[in-house]
VMD Tcl script that draws the C-alpha trace (Angstrom):
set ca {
  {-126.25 -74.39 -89.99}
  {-122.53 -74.24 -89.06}
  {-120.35 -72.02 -89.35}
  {-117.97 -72.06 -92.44}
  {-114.60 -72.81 -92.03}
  {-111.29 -70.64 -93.63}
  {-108.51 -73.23 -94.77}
  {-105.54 -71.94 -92.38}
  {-103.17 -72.58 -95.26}
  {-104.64 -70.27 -97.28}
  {-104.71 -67.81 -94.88}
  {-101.00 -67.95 -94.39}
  {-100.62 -67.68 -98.28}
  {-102.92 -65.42 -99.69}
  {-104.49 -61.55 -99.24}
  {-107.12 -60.02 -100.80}
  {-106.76 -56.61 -102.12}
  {-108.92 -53.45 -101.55}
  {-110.86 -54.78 -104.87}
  {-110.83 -58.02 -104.26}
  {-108.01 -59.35 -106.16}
  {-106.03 -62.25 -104.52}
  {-102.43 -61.53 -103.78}
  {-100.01 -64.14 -102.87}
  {-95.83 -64.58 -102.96}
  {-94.00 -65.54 -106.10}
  {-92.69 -69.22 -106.48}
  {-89.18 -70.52 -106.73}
  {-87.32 -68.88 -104.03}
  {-87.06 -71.03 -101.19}
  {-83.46 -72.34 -102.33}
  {-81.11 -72.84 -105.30}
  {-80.74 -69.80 -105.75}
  {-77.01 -69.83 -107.13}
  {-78.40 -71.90 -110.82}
  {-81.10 -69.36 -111.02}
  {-80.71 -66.67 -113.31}
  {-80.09 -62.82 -112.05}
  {-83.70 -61.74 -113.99}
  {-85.69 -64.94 -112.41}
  {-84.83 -64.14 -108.82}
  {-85.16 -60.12 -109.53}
  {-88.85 -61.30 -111.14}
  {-89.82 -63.36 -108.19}
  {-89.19 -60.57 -105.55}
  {-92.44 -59.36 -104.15}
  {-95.85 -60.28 -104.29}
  {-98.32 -61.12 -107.63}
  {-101.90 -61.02 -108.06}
  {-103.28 -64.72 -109.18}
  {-105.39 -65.19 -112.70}
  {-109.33 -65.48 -112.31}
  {-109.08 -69.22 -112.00}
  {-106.87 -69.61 -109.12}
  {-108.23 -66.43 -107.35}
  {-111.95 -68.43 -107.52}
  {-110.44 -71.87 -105.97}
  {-108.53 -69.27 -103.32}
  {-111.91 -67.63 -102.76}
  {-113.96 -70.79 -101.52}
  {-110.91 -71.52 -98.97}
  {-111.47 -67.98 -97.32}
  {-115.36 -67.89 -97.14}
  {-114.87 -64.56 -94.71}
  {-111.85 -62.54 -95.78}
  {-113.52 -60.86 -98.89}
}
mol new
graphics top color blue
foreach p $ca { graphics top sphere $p radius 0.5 }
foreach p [lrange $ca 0 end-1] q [lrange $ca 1 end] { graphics top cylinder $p $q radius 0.2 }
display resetview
């Protein structure tokens, strides 16, 4: 049986953590940021940990990174 293959645009977007959650960078911040509100753009720094749903469609793309 072949090997399984990682989706390489997942794995520029997305990190597990030491438990397993699925980390991955806050939408909305590529430009435009001048009509965004002070709190939106302060919200959006960083990193966020995805719900159960998306972290299990995240999880078949990255077969090996768990």
């Amino acid at each position: 049986m072949p090997k399984m293959k990682t989706k390489s645009a997942a794995k520029k977007r997305f990190s597990f953590t030491a438990s397993g959650r699925v980390k991955a960078g806050v939408a909305g911040k590529r430009h435009g940021m001048i009509k965004r509100t002070t709190k939106f753009i302060r919200d959006a720094s960083g990193t966020m940990l995805l719900c159960d749903s998306d972290a299990k469609i995240v999880k078949k793309y990255m077969p090996y990174d768990r």
